[in-house]
ZAMARGU-4260 file (C-alpha; in steps of 0.2 Angstrom, whole numbers, plus 5000, padded with zeros to 4 digits):
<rodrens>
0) 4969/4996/5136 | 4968/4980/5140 | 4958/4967/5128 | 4947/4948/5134 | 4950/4936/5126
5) 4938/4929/5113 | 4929/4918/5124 | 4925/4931/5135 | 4921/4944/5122 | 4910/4929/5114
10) 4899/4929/5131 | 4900/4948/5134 | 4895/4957/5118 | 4879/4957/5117 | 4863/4964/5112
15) 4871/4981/5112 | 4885/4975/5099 | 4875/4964/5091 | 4861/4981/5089 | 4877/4991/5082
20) 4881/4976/5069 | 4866/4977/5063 | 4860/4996/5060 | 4877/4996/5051 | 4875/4984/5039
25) 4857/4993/5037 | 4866/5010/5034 | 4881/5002/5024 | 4865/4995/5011 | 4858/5012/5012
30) 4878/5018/5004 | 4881/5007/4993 | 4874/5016/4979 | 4885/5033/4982 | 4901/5022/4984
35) 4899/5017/4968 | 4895/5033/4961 | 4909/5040/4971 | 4922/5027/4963 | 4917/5030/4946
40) 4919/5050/4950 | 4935/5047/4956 | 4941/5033/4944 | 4937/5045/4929 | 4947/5059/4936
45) 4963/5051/4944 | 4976/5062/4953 | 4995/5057/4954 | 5005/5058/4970 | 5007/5074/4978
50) 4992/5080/4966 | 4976/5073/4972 | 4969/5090/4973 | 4950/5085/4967 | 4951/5070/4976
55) 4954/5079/4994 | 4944/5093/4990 | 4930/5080/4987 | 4933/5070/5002 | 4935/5085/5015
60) 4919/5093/5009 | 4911/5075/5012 | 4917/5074/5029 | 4910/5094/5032 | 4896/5088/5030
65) 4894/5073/5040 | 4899/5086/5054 | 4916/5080/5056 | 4933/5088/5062 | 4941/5093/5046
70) 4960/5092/5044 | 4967/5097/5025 | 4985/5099/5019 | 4992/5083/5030 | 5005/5077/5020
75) 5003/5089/5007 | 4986/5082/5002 | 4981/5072/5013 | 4964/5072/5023 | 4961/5068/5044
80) 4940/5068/5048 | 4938/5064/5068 | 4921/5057/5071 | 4920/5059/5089 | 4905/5046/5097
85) 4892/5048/5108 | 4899/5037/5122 | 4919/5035/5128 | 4928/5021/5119 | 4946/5020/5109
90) 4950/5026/5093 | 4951/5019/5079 | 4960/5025/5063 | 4954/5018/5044 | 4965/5024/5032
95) 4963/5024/5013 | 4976/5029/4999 | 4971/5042/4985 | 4983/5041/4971 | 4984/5034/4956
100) 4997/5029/4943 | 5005/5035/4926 | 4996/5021/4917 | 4986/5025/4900 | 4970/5015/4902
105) 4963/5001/4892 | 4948/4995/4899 | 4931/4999/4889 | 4922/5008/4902 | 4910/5024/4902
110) 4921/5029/4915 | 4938/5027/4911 | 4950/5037/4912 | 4955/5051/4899 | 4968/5062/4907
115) 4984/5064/4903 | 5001/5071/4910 | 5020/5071/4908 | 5029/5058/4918 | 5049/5057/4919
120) 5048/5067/4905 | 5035/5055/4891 | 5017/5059/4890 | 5008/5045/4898 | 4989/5045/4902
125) 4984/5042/4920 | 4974/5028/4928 | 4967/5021/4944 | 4976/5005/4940 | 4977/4999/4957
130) 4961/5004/4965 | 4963/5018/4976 | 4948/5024/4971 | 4938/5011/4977 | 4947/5014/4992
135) 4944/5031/4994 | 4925/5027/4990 | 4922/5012/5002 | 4931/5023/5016 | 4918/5038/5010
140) 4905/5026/5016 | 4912/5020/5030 | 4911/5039/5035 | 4894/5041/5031 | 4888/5024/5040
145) 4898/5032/5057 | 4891/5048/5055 | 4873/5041/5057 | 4876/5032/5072 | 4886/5044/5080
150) 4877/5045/5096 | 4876/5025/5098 | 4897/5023/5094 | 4908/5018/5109 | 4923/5028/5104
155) 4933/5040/5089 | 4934/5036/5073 | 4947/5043/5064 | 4948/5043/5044 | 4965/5043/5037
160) 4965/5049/5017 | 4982/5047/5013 | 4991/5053/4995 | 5004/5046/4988 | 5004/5028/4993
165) 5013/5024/4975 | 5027/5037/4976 | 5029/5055/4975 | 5039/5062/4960 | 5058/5066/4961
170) 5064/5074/4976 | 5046/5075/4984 | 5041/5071/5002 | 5026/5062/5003 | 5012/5048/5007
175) 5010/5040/5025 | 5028/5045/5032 | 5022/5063/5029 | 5008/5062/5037 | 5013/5057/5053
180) 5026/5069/5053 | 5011/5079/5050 | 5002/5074/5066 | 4989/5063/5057 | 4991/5053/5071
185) 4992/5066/5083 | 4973/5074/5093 | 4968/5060/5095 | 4981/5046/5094 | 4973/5031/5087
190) 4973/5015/5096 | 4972/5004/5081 | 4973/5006/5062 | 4964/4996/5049 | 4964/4995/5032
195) 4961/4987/5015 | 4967/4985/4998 | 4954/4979/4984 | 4964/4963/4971 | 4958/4956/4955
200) 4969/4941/4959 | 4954/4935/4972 | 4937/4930/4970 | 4926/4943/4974 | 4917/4940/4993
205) 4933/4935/4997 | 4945/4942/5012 | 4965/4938/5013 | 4973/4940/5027 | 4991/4936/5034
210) 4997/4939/5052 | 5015/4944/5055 | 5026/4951/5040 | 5013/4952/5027 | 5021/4964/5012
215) 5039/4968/5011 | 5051/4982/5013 | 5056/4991/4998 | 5073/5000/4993 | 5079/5007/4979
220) 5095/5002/4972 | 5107/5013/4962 | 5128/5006/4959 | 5138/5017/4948 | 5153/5007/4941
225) 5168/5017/4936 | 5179/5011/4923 | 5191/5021/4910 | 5185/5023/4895 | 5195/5016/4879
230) 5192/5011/4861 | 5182/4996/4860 | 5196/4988/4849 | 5208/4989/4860 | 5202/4984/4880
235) 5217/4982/4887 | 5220/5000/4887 | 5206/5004/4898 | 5195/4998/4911 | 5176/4991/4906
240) 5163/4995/4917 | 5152/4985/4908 | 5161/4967/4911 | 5162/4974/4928 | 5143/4978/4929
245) 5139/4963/4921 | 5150/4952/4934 | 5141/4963/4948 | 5124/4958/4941 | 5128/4939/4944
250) 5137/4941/4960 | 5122/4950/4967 | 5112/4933/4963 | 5121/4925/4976 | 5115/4933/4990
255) 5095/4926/4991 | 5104/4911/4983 | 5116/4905/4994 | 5117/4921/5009 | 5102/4925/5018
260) 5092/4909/5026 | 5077/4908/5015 | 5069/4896/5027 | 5068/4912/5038 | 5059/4925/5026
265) 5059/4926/5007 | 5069/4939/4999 | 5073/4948/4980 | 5086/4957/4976 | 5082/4964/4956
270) 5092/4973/4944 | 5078/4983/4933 | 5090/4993/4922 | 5107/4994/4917 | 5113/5013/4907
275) 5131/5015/4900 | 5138/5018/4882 | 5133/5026/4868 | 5142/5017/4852 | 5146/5001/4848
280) 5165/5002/4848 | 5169/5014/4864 | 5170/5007/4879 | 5162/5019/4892 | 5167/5027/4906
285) 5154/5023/4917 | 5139/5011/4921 | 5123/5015/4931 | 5111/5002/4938 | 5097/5003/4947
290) 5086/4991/4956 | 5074/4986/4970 | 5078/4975/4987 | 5062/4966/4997 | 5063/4961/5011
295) 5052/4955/5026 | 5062/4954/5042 | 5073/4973/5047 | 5090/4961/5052 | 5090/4952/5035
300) 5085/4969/5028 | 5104/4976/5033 | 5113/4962/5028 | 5108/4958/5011 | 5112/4979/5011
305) 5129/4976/5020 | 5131/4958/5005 | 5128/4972/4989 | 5139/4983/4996 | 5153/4970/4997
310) 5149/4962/4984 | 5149/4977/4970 | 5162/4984/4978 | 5175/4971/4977 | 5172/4964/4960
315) 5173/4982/4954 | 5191/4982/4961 | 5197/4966/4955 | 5191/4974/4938 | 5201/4989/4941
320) 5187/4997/4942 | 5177/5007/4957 | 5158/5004/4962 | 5150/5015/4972 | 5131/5009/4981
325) 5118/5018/4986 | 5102/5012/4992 | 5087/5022/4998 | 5077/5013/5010 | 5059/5015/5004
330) 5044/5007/5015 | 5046/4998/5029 | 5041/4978/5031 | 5022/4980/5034 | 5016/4971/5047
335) 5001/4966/5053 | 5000/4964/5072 | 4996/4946/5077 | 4987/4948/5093 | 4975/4961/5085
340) 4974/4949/5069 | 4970/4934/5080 | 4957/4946/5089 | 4949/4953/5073 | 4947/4939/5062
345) 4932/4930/5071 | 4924/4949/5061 | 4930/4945/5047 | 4924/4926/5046 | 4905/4933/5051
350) 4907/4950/5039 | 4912/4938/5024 | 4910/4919/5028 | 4920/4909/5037 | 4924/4900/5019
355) 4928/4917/5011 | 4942/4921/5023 | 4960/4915/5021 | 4979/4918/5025 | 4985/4924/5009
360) 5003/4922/5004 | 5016/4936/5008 | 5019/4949/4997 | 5032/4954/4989 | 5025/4972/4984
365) 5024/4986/4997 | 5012/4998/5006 | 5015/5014/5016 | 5002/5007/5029 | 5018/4998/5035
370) 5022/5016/5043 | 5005/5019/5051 | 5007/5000/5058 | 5023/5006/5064 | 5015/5020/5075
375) 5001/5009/5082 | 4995/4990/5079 | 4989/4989/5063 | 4980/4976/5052 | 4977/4976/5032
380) 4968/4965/5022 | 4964/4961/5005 | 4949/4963/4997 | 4943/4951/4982 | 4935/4958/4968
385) 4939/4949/4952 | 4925/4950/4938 | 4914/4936/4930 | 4914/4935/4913 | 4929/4943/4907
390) 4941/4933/4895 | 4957/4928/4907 | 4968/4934/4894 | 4960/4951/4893 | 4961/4956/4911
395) 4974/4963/4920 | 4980/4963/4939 | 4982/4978/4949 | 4995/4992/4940 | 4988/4985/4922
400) 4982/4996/4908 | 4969/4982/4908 | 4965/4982/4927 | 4946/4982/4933 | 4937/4977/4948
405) 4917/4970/4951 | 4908/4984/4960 | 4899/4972/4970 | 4914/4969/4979 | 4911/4987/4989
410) 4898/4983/5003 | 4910/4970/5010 | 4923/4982/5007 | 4912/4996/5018 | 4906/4982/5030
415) 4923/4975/5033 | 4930/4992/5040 | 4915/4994/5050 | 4913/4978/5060 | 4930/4980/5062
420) 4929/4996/5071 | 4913/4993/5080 | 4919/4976/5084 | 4937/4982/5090 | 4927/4993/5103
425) 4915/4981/5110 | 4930/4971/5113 | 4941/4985/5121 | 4928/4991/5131 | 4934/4990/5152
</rodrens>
């Protein structure tokens, strides 16, 4: 479909936009109270991947009842709501993520979390430590505000709940990947996809933004070093895999160091954890390592994979030892598609202030919208909601025992998604 430029859309829209703007700005005030009631219903009873039962159950019987097409069991537990409008037009998808993470809360709140669960195999309590429940909720809104303007929208809206963003336990499928294979995106196909992620790390009223590669790939690395295990005393009569590990560790800091061009994208390659031996004077048999590799462009991406693989594998056999390499690519570079960010971020300068909104740095953390952006142009953006009157030292970032969020941060949240749709389809419109 093809999209004027701004000028043109500046002259064209009109009173029937501007009329849309404003009643949903009207019905998004009208919300805001249940958004935050929703959050806290949701924040107190958080649902790891895979398990957000009450969460969907919650979210599908919403959508029920706005009158929406009702899809369950999309990914497992993820949740599809079609709002179909009262004139022709594109589609648009919104997506929020529902899961929370194995985190035991620490933030004094009437709301906070109490449950508990078993987690590679320790008891851990269970927290909306990143703010998928503001997600869910401000997305819940947005659904709401849609459904009451049903007749007057110029195209589909279709609401993406997706589980899993954080990981699905051992040997699971799961999250976005899923649900496109699933057919989230099928019946309609969306044209667009939007979405937002709330941050303490912002002031609140604030919007980051970053067009192009925005978040990074992420893999997991695992290298098992082979050696011959001997008596600590006597080394020469064996092969240690833990010299060797340790030698791998280093040579694998050459590669963001003096490999890839950083002047290009940024890169990390991080060892998190090294396992091997049990006593103090045995050398083992064996090392494990495991790791993560971020990346932001998909050619760099394979040849920092093609540099561990050399680079392990080679100092293992001057050692005398072997190293094997696996790596499981994980999320994909998310990337936020620049025509569609140049087109959508005169809405976001009017929906926050063109002084709240700002190009953010990349990130070095991933998101699974990277998939849905794969399937169709996307754009995500970050959402600032960092309290007032909280001692620095005492509040936490997102993943934190100590994470919180200012509530008052949720009408730009609910606003943000809507302008967008309803200004994506004014634009879009022949």
């Amino acid at each position: 479909m093809r999209l004027l430029p701004l000028a043109v859309l500046a002259l064209a829209l009109p009173a029937h936009a501007a009329t849309l703007e404003s009643e949903a700005d009207r019905l998004a005030a009208a919300v805001a109270p249940k958004v935050v009631e929703w959050r806290r219903d949701i924040h107190a009873h958080p649902e790891l991947g895979n398990q957000e039962f009450r969460t969907a159950a919650l979210v599908a019987d919403h959508l029920r009842k706005l009158g929406m097409e009702v899809r369950t069991g999309v990914g497992i537990t993820g949740v599809v709501g079609v709002l179909r409008g009262g004139k022709p037009g594109p589609v648009v998808a919104l997506r929020a993520d529902m899961d929370a993470l194995p985190v035991t809360e620490e933030v004094d709140l009437p709301f906070a979390s109490k449950v508990k669960t078993t987690w590679a195999g320790k008891e851990t309590g269970v927290m909306h430590a990143c703010g998928h429940d503001t997600h869910v909720a401000m997305l819940m809104g947005a659904a709401e505000v849609f459904a009451g303007m049903r007749e007057q929208l110029p195209g589909t809206v279709k609401f993406i709940f997706q589980p899993a963003e954080e990981g699905t336990p051992p040997g699971e499928e799961g999250g976005a990947a899923l649900m496109l294979k699933d057919g989230a995106f099928e019946n309609p196909k969306p044209d667009v996809v939007f979405g937002l992620h709330i941050t303490s790390f912002f002031d609140n009223g604030t919007i980051g933004y970053r067009p192009g590669p925005a978040m990074a790939s992420s893999d997991v690395l695992r290298i098992k070093v082979q050696g011959k295990q001997t008596h600590g005393a006597s080394p020469w009569t064996g092969v240690d895999p833990i010299v060797t590990a340790a030698q791998i560790v280093l040579g694998l800091q050459t590669i963001v160091s003096r490999q890839v061009d950083v002047t290009h994208e940024p890169a990390v390659v991080t060892i998190g954890g090294i396992d091997g031996g049990n006593r103090q004077n045995i050398i083992p048999n064996h090392v494990t390592m495991v790791g993560t590799v971020r990346t932001f462009d998909e050619h760099m991406r394979g040849q920092i994979h093609a540099s561990i693989r050399n680079i392990a594998e080679n100092i293992a056999r001057a050692n005398g030892a072997t190293a094997e390499v696996f790596i499981d690519k994980g999320y994909a570079v998310m990337v936020n598609d620049p025509q569609l960010t140049a087109r959508m971020l005169p809405t976001l300068k009017r929906v926050a202030g063109d002084d709240k909104v700002f190009i953010r740095n990349k990130v070095t953390g991933a998101e699974d919208f990277s998939f849905f952006a794969q399937e169709v142009p996307g754009l995500f953006v970050f959402l600032g909601a960092k309290p007032t009157g909280i001692d620095p030292k005492k509040m936490g970032h997102n993943h934190s025992p100590h994470f919180q969020v200012d509530e008052s941060s949720f009408p730009l949240g609910v606003r943000t998604l809507l302008q967008l749709t309803l200004d994506y389809m004014a634009e879009a419109k022949p």
